[in-house]
Structures are given as C-alpha cells and as structure tokens.
C-alpha positions in Angstrom: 81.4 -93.7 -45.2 84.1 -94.0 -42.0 85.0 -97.7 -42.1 84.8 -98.9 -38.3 87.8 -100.4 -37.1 88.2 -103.8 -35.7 88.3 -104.1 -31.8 91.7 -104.3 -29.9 90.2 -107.4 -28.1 89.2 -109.1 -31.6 92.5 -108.4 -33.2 94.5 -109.9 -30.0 91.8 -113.1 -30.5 92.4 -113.5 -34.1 96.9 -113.3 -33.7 96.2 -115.9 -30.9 93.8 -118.2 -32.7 96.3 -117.5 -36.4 99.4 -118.5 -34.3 97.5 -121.6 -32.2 98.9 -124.6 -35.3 95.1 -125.9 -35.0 94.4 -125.7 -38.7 90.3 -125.8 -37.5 90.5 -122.8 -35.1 93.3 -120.9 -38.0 90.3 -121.2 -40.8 87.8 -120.4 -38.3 89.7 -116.9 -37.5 90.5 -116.2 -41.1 86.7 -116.6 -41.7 86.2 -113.7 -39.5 88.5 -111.3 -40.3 86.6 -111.9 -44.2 83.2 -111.2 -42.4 84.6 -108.9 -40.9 86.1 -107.0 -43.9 83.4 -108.1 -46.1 80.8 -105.8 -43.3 82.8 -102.6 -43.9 85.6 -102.9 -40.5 89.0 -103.3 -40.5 92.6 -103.5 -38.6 94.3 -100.3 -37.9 97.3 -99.4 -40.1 99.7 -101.0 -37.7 97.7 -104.3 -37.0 97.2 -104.4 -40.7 100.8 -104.5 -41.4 101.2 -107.6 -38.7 98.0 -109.6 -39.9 99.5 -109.1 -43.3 103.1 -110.9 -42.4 101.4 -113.2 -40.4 98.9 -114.2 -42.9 101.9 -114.6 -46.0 103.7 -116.7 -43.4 100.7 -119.0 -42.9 100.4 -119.5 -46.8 103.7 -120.7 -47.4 103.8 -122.9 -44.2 100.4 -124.5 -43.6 100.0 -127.4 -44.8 96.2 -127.6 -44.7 94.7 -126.4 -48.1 91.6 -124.7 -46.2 93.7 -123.1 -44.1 95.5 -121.6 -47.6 92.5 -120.9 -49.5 91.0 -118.5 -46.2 94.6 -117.5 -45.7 94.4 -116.0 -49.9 91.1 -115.3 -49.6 92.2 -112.8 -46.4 95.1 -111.6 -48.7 92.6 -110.4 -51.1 90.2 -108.3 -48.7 93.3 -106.5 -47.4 96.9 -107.4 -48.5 99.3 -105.3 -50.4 101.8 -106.3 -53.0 104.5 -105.6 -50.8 104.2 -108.0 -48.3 101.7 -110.7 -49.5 102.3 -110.8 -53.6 105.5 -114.0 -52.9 103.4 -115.8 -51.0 100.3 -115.7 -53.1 102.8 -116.8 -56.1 104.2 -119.5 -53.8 100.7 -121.0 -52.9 99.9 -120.8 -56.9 102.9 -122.9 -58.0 102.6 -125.3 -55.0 99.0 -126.0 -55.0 98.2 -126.0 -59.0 96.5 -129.0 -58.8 93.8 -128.0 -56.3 91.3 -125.5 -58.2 89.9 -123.8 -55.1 93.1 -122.6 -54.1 93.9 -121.9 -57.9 90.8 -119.5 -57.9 91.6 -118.6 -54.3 95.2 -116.8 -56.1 93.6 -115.6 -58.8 91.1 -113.4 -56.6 93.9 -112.2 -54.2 96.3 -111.5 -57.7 93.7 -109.6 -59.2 93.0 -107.3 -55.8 96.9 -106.9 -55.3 97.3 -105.7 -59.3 93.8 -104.1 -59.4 92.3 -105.4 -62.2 95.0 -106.9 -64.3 95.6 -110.6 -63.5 99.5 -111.5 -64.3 100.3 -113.8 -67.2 101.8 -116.3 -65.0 103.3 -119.6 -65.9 101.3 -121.3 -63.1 98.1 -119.7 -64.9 98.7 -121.0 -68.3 96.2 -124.0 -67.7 93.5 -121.7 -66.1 90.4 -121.4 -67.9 89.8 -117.4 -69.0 86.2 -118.3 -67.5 87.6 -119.4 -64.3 90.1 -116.5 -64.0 87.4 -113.3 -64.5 85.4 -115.3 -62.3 87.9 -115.7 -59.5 89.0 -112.0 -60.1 85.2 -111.2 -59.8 85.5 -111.6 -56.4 87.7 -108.9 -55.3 87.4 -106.4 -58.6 84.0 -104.7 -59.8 82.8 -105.8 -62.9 83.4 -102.5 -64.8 87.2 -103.0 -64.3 87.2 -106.5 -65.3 86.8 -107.0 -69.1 83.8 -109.7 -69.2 82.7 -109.8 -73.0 81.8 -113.0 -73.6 81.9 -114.2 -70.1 78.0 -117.0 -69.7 77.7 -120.1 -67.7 75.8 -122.7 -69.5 74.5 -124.6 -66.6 74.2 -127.9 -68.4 77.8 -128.1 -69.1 79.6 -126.2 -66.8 81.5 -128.0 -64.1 80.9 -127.9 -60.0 83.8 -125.9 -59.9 82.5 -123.2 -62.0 79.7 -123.3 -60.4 80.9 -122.8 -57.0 82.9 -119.6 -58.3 79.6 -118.4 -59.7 77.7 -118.3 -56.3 80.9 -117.2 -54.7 80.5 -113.9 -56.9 76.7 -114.1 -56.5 77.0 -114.7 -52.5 79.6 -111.6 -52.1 76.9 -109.6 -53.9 80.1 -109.0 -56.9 77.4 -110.4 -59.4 76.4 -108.6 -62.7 72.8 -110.2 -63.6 72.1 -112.9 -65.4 75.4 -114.1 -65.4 74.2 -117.7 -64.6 71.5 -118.0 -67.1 70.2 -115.0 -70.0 66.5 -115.2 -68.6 66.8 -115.3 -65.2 67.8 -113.1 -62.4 70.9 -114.8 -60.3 68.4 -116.0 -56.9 66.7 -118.0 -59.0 69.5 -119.7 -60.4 70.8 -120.0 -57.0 67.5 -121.7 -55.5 67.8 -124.2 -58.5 71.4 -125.2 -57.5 70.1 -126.0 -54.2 69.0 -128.8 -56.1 72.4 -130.1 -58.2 73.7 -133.8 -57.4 77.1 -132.2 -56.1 77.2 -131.4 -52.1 80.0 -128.6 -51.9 77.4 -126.8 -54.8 74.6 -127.3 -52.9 76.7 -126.2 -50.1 77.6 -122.7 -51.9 73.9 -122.3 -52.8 72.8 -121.7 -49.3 75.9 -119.9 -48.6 75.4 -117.4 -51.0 72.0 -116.9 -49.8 73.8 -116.3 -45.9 75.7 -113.8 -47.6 74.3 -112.0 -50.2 71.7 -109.4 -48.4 69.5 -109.3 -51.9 68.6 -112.6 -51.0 66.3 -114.6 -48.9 64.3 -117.5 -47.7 62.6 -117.5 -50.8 65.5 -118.3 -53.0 66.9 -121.3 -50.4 66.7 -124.3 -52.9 66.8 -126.8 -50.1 63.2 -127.2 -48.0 64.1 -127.0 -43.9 62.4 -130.4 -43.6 64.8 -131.7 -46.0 67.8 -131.0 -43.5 68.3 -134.6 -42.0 68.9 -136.1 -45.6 71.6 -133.1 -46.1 75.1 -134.3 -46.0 77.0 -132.1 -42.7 78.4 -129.8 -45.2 74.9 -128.4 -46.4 73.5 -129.3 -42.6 76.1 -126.6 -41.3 75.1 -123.8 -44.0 71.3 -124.3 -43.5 71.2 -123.9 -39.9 73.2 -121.0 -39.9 71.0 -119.3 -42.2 67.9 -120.5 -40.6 69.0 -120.0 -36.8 69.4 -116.4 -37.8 66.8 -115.6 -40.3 63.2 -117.9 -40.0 61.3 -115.5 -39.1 58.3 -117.6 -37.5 60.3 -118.0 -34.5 58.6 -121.4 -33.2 59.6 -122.5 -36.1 62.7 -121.2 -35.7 62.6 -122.7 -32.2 62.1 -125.8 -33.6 64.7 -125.6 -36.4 67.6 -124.7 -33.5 66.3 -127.9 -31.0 66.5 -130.2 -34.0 70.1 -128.9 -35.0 71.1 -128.9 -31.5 70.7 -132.9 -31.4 72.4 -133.7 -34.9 75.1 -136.1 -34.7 77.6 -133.8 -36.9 79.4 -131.5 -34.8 80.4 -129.4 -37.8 76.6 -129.0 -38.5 76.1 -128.0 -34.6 78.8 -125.7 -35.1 77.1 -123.9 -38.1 74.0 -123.9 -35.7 76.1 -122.0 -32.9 77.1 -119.5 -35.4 73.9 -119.0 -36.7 73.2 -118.0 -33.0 76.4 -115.9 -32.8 74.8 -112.7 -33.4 70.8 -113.7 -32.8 68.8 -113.4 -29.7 64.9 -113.7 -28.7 62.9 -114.2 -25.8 62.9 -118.0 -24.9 66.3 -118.6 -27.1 68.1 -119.0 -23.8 65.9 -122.0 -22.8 67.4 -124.1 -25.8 70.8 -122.6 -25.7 71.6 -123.4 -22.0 70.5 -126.8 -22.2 72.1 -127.5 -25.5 75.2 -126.4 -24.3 75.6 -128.7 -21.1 75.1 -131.7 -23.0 77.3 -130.3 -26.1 80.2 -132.5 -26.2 82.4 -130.5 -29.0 84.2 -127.6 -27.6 84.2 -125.9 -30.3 80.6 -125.7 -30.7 80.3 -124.8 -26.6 83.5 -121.7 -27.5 80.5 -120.2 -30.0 77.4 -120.6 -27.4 80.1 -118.8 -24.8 80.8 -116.2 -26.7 77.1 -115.9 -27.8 76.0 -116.2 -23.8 78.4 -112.6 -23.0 77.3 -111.1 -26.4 73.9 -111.3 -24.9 74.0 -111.2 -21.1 72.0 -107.5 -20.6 69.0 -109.7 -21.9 69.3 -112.7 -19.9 70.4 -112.5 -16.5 71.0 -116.6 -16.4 73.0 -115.5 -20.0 75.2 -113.4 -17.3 75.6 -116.2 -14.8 76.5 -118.9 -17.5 79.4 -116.6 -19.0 80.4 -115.7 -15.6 80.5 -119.6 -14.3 82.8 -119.8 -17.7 85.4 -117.7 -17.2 86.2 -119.9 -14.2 86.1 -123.1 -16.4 89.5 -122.3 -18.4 91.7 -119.2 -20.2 90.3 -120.2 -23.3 87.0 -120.0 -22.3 87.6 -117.0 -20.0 89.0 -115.3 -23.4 85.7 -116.2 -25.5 83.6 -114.6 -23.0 85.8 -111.5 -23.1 85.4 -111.5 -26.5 81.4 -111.8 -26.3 81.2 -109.1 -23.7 83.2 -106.2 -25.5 81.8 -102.4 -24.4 79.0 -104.3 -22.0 79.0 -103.8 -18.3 80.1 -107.7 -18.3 83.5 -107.4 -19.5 84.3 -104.7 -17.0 82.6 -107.1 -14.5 85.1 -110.1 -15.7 88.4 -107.9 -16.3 88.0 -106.7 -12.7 88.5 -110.2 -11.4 91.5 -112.1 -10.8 92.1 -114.9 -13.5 92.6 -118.1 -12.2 95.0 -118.7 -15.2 98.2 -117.3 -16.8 96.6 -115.7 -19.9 98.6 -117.1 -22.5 96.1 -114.7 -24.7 97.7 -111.2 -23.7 100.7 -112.5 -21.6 104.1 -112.8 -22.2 104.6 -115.9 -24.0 102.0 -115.0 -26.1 103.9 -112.0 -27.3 107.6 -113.8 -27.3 105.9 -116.7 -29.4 104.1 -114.1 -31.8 107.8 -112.1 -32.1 108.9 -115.4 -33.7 106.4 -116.1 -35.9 106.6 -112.3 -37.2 110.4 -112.6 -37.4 110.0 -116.2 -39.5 107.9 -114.4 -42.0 110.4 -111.0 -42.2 113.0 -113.4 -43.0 110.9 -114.8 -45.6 109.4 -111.5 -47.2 113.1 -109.8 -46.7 114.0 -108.1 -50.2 118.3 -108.4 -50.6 119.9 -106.0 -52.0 123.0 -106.2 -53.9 125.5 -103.3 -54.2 128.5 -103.3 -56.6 131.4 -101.0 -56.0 133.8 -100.9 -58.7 136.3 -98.1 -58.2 139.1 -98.5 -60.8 142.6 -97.5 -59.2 143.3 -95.4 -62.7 139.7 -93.3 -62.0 139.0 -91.1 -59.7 138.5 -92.1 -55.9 134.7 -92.8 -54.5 134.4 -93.3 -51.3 132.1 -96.2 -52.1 132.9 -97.8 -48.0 131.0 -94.2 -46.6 128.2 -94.2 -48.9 127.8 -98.4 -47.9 128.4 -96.6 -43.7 125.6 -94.0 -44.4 123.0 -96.2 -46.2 123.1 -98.8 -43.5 122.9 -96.0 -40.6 120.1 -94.9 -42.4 118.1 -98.1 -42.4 118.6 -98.7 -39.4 117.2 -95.5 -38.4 113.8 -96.6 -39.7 111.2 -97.7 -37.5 108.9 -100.5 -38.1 109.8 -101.4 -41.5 107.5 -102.3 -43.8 109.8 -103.9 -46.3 113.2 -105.7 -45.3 115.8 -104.7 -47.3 118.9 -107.4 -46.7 121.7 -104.7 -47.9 124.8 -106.9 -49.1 127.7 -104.9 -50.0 130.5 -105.8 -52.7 133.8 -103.5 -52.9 136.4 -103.8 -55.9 134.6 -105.9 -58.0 135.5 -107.5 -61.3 133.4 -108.2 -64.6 134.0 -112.3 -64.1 132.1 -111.7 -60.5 129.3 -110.1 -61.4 127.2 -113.4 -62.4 128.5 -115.0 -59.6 127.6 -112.6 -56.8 123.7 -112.5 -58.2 123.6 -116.5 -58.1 124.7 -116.5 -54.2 122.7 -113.4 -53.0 119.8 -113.9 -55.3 119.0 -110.2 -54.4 115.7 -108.5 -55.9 117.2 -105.1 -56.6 120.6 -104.5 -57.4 122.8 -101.2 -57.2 125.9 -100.4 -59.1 127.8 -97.9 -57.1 130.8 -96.4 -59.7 132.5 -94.6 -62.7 130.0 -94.6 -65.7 130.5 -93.3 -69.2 128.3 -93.1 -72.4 126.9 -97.3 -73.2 129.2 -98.6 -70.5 130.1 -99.2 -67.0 133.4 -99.1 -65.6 134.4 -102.4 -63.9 138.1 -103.4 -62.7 140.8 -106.0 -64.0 142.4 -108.9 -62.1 145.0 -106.3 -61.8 143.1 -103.1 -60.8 142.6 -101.1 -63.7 139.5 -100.1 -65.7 137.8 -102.7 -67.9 134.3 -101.4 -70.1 131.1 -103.2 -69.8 128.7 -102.9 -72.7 125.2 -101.7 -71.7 123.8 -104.7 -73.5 125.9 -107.3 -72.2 124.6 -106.0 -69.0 121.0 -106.5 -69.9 121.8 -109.5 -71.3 123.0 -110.6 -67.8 120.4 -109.4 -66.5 117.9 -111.1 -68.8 119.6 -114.3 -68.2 119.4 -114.0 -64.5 116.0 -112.4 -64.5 114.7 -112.3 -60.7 115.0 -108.5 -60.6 112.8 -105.8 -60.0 115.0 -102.8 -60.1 118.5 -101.9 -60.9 120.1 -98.6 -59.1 123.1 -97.7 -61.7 124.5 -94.9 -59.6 127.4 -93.5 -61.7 127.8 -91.2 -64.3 126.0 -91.1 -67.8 124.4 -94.4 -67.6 120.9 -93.2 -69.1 121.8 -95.4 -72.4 123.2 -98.6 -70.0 119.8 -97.8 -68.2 117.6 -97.7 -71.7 119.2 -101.5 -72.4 118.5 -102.9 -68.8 114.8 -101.5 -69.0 113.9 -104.1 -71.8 114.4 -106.8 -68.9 113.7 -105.2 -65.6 110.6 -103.3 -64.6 112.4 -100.7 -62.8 115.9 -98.8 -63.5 117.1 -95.8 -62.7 120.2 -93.9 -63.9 121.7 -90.7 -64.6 122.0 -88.1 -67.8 125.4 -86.5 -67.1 127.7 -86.5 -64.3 126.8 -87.4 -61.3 128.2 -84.9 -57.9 130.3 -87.0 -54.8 128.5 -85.1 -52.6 125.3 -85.5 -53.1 125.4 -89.0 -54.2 124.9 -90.7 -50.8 121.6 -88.5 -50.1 120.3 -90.1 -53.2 121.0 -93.7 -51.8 119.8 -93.7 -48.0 117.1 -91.6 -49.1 115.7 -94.3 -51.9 116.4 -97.4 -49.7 114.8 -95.7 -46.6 111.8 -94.9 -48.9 111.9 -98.5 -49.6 111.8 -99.7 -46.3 109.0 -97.7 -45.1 106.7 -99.4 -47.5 107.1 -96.5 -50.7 106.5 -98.2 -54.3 109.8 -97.6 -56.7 108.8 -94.5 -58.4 108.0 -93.0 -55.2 111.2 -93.6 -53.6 112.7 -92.1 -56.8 111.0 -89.0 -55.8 112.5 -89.0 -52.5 115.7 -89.5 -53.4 115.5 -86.7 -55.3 113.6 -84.4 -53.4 117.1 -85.2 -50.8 119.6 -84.5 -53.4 117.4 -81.3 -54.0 118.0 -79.8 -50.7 121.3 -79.2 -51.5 120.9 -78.8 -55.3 118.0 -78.8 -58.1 120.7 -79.3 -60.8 121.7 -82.5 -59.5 118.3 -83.6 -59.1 117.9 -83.1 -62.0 120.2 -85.4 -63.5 118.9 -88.7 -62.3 116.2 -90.7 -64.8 113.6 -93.2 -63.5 112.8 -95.8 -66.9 109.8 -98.0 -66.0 
C-alpha cells in the first residue's frame, strides 16, 4: 500500500516549530512527525533529506534530554546511516547515564543497521534484555534474535518495564512477552496499577497507541483521574477525550479535564480533541478555550476549531477571529484548515503580520541551521600524492582540478565530502596529515608496486612503504571507513589495510593515466549523491568502462 505523504503545510510547521529553541514546542513537533510515521505518511525524498540534517543537528545541540530521546526516536522512523548514524553515536556516549535516551540509541542503531545492533563501547554496560527490547521497537521480531528474551514482572525494573509497553504500545509485541500465561493487554491493564508514575504513565499510553487495545485493558478507573499525578492525567484524557464511547460521559470526562490545574494534563485533553468531534463538543470547547490561560493548550483547541469548521459554523467564526489574534495563531489555524474551503477563505486574506512561518527570515534562519549541521555531518577526505621525481610523471594537480569540478557539479548533496589535497608527500608526513585533517576516507593518489607504495625522500626520490606498516598506521589511527589506493598493483597493500578498515579498494595490475581521473570524480560524486561504498565502486567503474572494460577491470573492492 502507497504510503501518503506528509502535507507541504505540515512539513513547513514542523522546520518552524524544530528551529523555534523552545525545547516544549521542538518535542511537541518531533511527537508528530512519529505519529505521523507511525500512521503510514511521510516527507518527500527532498524534505526527508532536510528533516534528517535538521534532526542530527538537534541531537548533538539540544540540551534538553526529551528533546534528544524524540529527536532518536525520529531518527529511527526515518533516518539513514549517512546523515544521522554520528549523531546517534554522539547522543550514546554523551547521555550514557540517562537510560531512556540509552534505549532511545539503541532503537534508532538497530533501524539504521537493520537488525544488527553495533558492539559499541558505550553499549558495553547495556543489559542484552534492554538492548532487543529497545531494538524491538524499530525491527520485527523475526529479525531480532529473542531466545531467551521473558520479563519477570516481580523483578524487573521500571525501566524495563516502560520499554516493554513501548514495544507493546507500537503494536512491535510478540505475545506473552510480559508474562507466559497471559496475553500482553492484560499485563498492560495490571501495570496501570504499579507504584511507579512514568509506568503507569506508559500503560495508558500503550493503550492510546496500540489499536488491539481498548477501554477494557485501561488499568486506571476514569474516576480515579484527580488522584493521578499530571503525567498519567495527560495520557488518560487523551485516550478518553477520543475514545469513551458514551459520549455524556465523555462530555463529562472533557468538562472535568478542562478545569484541572495541570496544564500539561489540559494539554493531553486538547490533543485528545485534536482529531475528535461530536454534536455538542463545541459547547465545552469554546468555553474552555476563553478561559484557557496556557497557550499552548489554546494552539491545540485552534487548530482543532479549523480541523472542524464544516461542522460548526461558530468552529468557523472562532478560527477566523484567530487568525487576527497573532502569526502563530494564524499559522495553527492554517494548519487545522488544510484542503477545507476555510483555508482558502484565510489564505485569501491579507495577514496582519510578517509571517515569520513561510517568509524570508524564516528561510535565511533555516539556511543556517542546515549549513551548521552540513558542517557537522561533512565527511573529509584526505588525498596523498606522492610522485617520485625518479618515476614516471602523474599529473596528480589535474586529477585533484577534475575531482573538485566534479563535486561541485553535484546538486543537493547528500553527503559532504571536505576534499583536502596533499602533493609531494613524504613517509614521516603521513601520520601527521591524518592527525590534523582527521579525514574519514583517505586516497592515495601514486606509483604502486607488488606489497608496497611508493612515497618520496626529503630529497625527492622513491622511498618503499610496506603494506603492513601501512595497515599498521592505519590501525593505530583507526577513524577510517575507506581507503582509495589508486596506483598500480596495490591489491596485496589493499588485502593488509582491509584487516582494519571496512572499506578499501585497489588495483590487480597497472593502472592507465588516462582513465584514472574518471575512476576518481566518478566514486567521490557517487559519494556525494548519497551512494553506499560499494555502489560508488560500481560507478567508478562503469566510467572507466566507457572508455575501456580492461581497465575496469583491474580495480578490486575488499570489504
């Protein structure tokens, strides 16, 4: 089934709300692109790539943990190794001591490598219970090895718990995982009842989400709500505002949350309401709203007034009275009223404010953000040229010309390659130049000969370097991913490197001048446009093919 795409008007909300520094309205938005993902929509290909910058950005900067966790847990509905995978490691090793941002990571590792959780240092204290758990919420069960994965409920911790009825609430559940002789919704209407608040909490969460569950398995009596902490207050209005299906009683249920005292459990009210409307709802609702004195609470009833203005003509006049109150309100409403007569109605109108939602701060201030975060995902690149002055000329300076013509060339780059170039070097500069470029791939551009590399002398001239004194370099520094050794007959100085480095490619006999370069701009333009290793391989070759097969022939990808 056709996954439906998520609106241009929601996408320009959510960059707006993401980019506002209100940690509050940031975990709000990140909550809805997860709904959003977690009911079968998504962003375009292009928005994708943005949200996926922006979001990696967010991880390493924020320093709100919820803000972190949502900004992982958005990471693992839709991110990609290639621009998301740092900043989930970065969040690991920064927030170890917080365990729902621990299993936060683990979730969003286990969607980026599929499966197959990374034995990472930072993960070395993780509990293999908490890990399959975590990793249950992004991977089906049948790829996840889970012999010997049971919760005993009398021991286990809040913390596993809450990880349970995660997996139970995104309906990722096998049954009976949380106890051998009962089905799940039981086991979730008992832990309505545990001492700890954020479990409680989960419980009727996983009821909101799961759509095998119901009313019946809510642990936690309605008439019980006033003695609920706000946490569990917000969750049980939500659920009930949306789903009691006696709707005086419902009626009843949304007058009494209305006049709380928490505004975070009025807030889980209003988004109870968000997508809910009956005959006599608007009674309550208008009311509620003048004397609402969180604006944040009032932003959800807005939105929920335009949603639902073609069944309540004073639903029409409230939202239109709004959009006159301020931009941000003006925006919500926009948002509500999305493919209704209403928003054509609105749109048609002058503002009486400088949209800072779709105008032109908006987009200088998001150009920053996204430029912050390509700095921060860019991938360097080191190239060594070593041309001997007793071996044969390379003109290593018009390969370097054509490679960075060719990147530039790309448009909309997916991955940032920071190309540093390096001409004449010597053997006592190779450690050096990887310690100040600290580059992720690096490219030896050169004469090559059976178990060595040709370097040059203080003085010019052609000095060897072993194969394994190379890997052993390389295994010292060890922050590659791929080595490029682009000279001739370096398949043996390519088997030594591949014992450290995931990815090296080199060459089984003598490698042709001309058709050299197309190998290069080829592979790094690959690169850039968002192609894995071994596809850019393939590139490279199919270039160096156009001209000829036998040359193509001669390069070797070891992985």
């Amino acid at each position: 089934m056709a996954r439906k795409t998520i609106t241009n008007q929601q996408t320009v909300f959510f960059k707006f709300e993401l980019q506002s520094g209100d940690p509050r309205r940031q975990k709000a938005a990140l909550q809805d692109v997860c709904r959003l993902y977690r009911g079968g929509a998504q962003f375009s290909p292009e928005t994708r790539i943005s949200f996926e910058m922006l979001i990696a950005g967010l991880t390493v900067n924020s320093r709100d943990e919820k803000v972190v966790r949502w900004c992982l847990n958005s990471i693992a509905q839709f991110g990609r190794k290639i621009n998301t995978l740092q900043s989930v490691e970065f969040a690991l090793k920064q927030h170890e001591e917080n365990p729902e941002i621990v299993a936060a990571a683990v979730s969003a590792l286990a969607s980026l490598y599929r499966g197959q959780i990374p034995g990472l240092n930072a993960l070395k204290n993780v509990e293999p219970q908490t890990q399959m758990l975590a990793a249950m919420q992004t991977v089906p069960p049948s790829m996840l090895e889970l012999g010997g994965l049971a919760i005993d409920l009398s021991k286990a911790d809040a913390e596993v718990l809450k990880l349970a009825l995660i997996v139970v609430g995104l309906n990722k559940d096998i049954q009976n995982l949380l106890h051998p002789r009962h089905e799940n919704g039981e086991i979730v209407r008992e832990l309505g009842q545990h001492d700890d608040r954020i479990v409680r909490q989960y419980s009727v969460w996983a009821v909101i989400e799961n759509n095998l569950l119901g009313l019946d398995h809510l642990g936690i009596p309605f008439h019980r709500l006033d003695s609920e902490p706000a946490n569990v207050q917000s969750k049980m209005l939500q659920l009930g505002a949306a789903s009691i299906p006696d709707l005086s009683k419902r009626q009843s249920l949304i007058i009494q949350g209305s006049n709380l005292g928490s505004a975070d459990a009025r807030e889980g009210l209003s988004k109870g309401l968000a997508f809910t409307f009956y005959d006599g709802l608007q009674d309550v609702t208008l009311a509620w709203f003048d004397t609402e004195e969180s604006r944040r609470v009032q932003l959800v009833l807005a939105e929920h007034f335009a949603r639902y203005s073609e069944e309540s003509p004073s639903y029409r006049d409230k939202a239109l009275e709004l959009t006159e109150k301020d931009d941000a309100f003006r925006e919500r409403v926009l948002l509500g009223a999305e493919g209704l007569p209403l928003y054509g109605e609105i749109v048609s109108r002058k503002s009486p404010f400088s949209s800072g939602l779709f105008g032109v701060e908006e987009d200088a201030q998001l150009k920053r953000v996204l430029e912050a975060v390509k700095l921060q995902n860019s991938v360097n690149v080191l190239v060594l040229n070593a041309t001997p002055d007793d071996q044969g000329r390379i003109r290593a300076d018009k390969e370097a010309a054509l490679l960075e013509e060719r990147l530039e060339m790309v448009k909309a780059p997916r991955r940032h390659l920071k190309v540093v170039q390096r001409f004449a070097v010597r053997l006592d500069q190779i450690q050096k130049e990887l310690l100040n470029h600290e580059p992720k791939i690096l490219h030896f551009s050169g004469h090559g000969d059976t178990g060595v590399l040709l370097f040059e002398d203080h003085n010019g001239s052609t000095t060897e370097l072993n194969g394994d004194v190379l890997a052993d370099i390389l295994h010292t520094y060890g922050n590659l991913e791929c080595v490029v050794l682009h000279a001739c007959f370096t398949e043996q100085v390519a088997q030594a490197c591949a014992k450290h480095v995931k990815v090296v490619i080199g060459s089984i006999d003598s490698i042709d001048d001309a058709t050299a370069p197309k190998f290069t701009y080829a592979f790094y333009q690959a690169l850039a446009h968002g192609r894995s290793y071994n596809n850019a391989f393939e590139m490279g070759r199919n270039e160096v093919k156009t001209v000829s097969r036998r040359e193509a022939a001669k390069y070797k990808l070891i992985t």
